[in-house]
N, C-alpha and C positions, 0 to 999 in steps of 0.2 A: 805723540799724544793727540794731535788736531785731526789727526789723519785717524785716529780710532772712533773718537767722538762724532768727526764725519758719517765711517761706512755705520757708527750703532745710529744715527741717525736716519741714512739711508735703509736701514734696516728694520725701524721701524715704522717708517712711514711706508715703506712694499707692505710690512705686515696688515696695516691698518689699512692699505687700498687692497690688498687680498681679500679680508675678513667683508669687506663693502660689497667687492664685486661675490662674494659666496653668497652673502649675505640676500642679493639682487637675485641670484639665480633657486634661492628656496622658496617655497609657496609660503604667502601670506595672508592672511583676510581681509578683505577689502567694506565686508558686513560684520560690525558689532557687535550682533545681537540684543542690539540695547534699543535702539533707535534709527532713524533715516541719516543719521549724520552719513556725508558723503555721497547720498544718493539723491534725487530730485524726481517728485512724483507726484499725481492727483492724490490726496489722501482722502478724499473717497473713496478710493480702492486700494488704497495702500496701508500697510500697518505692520508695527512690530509688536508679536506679545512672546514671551518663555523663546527669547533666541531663536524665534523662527520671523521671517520675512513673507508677509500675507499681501495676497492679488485675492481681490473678491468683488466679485457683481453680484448685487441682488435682485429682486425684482422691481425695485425703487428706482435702484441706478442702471439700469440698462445701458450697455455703451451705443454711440452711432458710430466709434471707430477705434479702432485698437489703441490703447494707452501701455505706457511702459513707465516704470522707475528706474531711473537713470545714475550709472555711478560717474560722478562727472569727474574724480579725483584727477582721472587719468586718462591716456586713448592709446591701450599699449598697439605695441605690431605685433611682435613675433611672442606666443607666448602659452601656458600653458593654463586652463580654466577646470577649477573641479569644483562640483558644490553635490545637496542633494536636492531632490525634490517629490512633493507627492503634490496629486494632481486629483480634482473630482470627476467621475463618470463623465459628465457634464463639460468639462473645461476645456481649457486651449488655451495654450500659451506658449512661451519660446523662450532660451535665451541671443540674444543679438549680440553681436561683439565685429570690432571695426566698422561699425556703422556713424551713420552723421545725424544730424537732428534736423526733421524740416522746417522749414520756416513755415513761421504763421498758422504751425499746426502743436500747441502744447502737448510736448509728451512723446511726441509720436519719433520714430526712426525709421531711416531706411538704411539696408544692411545686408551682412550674412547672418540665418539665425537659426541655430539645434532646434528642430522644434519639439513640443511636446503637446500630448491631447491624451487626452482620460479614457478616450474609445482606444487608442494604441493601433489608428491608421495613419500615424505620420511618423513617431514620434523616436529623433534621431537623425533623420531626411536633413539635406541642406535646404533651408527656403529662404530667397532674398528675398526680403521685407520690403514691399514699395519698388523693385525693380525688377530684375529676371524671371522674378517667380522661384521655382524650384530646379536647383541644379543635379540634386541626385537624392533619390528617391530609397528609401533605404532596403540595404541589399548593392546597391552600387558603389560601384569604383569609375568616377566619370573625368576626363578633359575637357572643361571646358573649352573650346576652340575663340580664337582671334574671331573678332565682327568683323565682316570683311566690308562691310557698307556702315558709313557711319549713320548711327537712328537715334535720333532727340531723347534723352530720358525720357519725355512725357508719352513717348510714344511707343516704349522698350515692351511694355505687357501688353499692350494692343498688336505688337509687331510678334511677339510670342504666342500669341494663341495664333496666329497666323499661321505660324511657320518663317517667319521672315528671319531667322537671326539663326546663323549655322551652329552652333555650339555643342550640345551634348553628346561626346561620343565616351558610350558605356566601353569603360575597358576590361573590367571584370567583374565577377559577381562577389561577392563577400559570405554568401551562403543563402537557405532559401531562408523567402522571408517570413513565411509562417515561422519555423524555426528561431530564428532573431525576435522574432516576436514576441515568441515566447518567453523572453529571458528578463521581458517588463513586468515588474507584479502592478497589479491593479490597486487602487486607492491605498500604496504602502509606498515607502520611501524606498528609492533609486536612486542610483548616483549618477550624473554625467561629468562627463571629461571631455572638452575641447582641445583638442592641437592645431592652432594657425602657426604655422612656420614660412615665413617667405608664400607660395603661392601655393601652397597645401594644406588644405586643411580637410580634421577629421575629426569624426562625434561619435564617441564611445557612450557608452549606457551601461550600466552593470559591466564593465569591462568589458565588453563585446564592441568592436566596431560595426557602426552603424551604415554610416558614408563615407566617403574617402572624394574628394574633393580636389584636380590641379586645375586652377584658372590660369588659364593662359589670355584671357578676355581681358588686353589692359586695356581698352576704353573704356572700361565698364567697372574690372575688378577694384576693391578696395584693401590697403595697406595695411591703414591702421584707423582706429575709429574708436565710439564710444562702447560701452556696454550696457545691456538694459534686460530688464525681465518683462513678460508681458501679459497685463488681460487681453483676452480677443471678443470681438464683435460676437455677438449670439446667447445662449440662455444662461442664466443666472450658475455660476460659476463660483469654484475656490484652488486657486494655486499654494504651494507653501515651497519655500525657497529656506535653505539655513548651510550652515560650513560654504560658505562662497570663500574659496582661494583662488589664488592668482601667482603665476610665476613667470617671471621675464625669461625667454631662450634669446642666445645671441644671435 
């Protein structure tokens, strides 16, 4: 009898750390649609109204440097990111994800970031925010290469318009870019999808991949870090953000 009561016990505590661990590997939302709960942001430019998540510049508030709302809940690694977004003529912004928050600069991140702009010349590209610059330009399949000299963070985007830092070797094309281009509609809602898995990662757009991403740059590359959305520097602007999920990969 002790020995049955045992394995139904065992039994169901496997089930209940099954159901956890399934549980971990679904997409979930990390945005409300109610309010800023879990995120951290200027609310001058940030706001929630009807389930959508609003980045705006006016001509009042003008930025001097790029801001972000920040979801601080969490800093995953490996994992899977889908939301949608519409974006004006006008705008520019990004999502950032394993990124860090700099000191002494509120709001701001530096990072890997999907980016996105309203003209539809970036938008999908890998752009490290505040570091590398741009690792692939979309339409690429890029290897980041090992630094082979070490170069001071403050000095990595100065060393980059150089030339000084070996890294980008295109390995394949993903199709032309005109084409891929084509597959963003303009001031309508789009979806993207991130994949950071281990030192891969990739930015889909309307289900199309955009870039394709291996960092092999471990002085440089990052793990795991925060997430954030972004206004960017330059003329008065409106981002909208809503369905932001999130799911852990082992």
């Amino acid at each position: 009898m002790k020995q049955i009561i045992y394995i139904t016990i065992l039994s169901i505590n496997f089930c209940f750390l099954s159901c956890q661990d399934n549980k971990k590997k679904e997409f979930y939302s990390i945005f409300n649609g109610k309010n800023l709960e879990g995120w951290n942001g200027d609310k001058t430019y940030w706001s929630v109204k009807d389930g959508i998540l609003i980045g705006e510049v006016t001509p009042e508030t003008i930025l001097k440097r790029n801001s972000f709302v920040i979801y601080e809940k969490e800093q995953p690694e490996n994992f899977e990111l889908k939301l949608e977004y519409r974006i004006s003529t006008s705008g520019n912004s990004g999502v950032n994800y394993r990124s860090e928050k700099i000191k002494n600069k509120p709001f701001s991140l530096r990072g890997y970031q999907s980016d996105i702009d309203g003209k539809n010349k970036y938008t999908g590209q890998n752009y490290e925010e505040k570091k590398r610059t741009t690792l692939a330009y979309i339409g690429e399949k890029v290897i980041i290469k090992e630094m082979q000299d070490s170069i001071p963070l403050s000095n990595i985007r100065k060393n980059v318009k150089r030339n000084c830092w070996q890294t980008r070797d295109i390995v394949a094309s993903l199709g032309d870019k005109k084409e891929l281009k084509a597959t963003v509609k303009n001031n309508d809602w789009n979806t993207m999808h991130i994949i950071a898995n281990g030192n891969h990662m990739q930015h889909f757009v309307n289900g199309v991949l955009m870039s394709d991403v291996i960092d092999l740059d471990t002085q440089n590359r990052s793990e795991k870090g925060f997430i954030g959305v972004q206004v960017h520097v330059g003329p008065p602007m409106k981002i909208e953000y809503k369905n932001i999920r999130l799911r852990h990969l082992n």
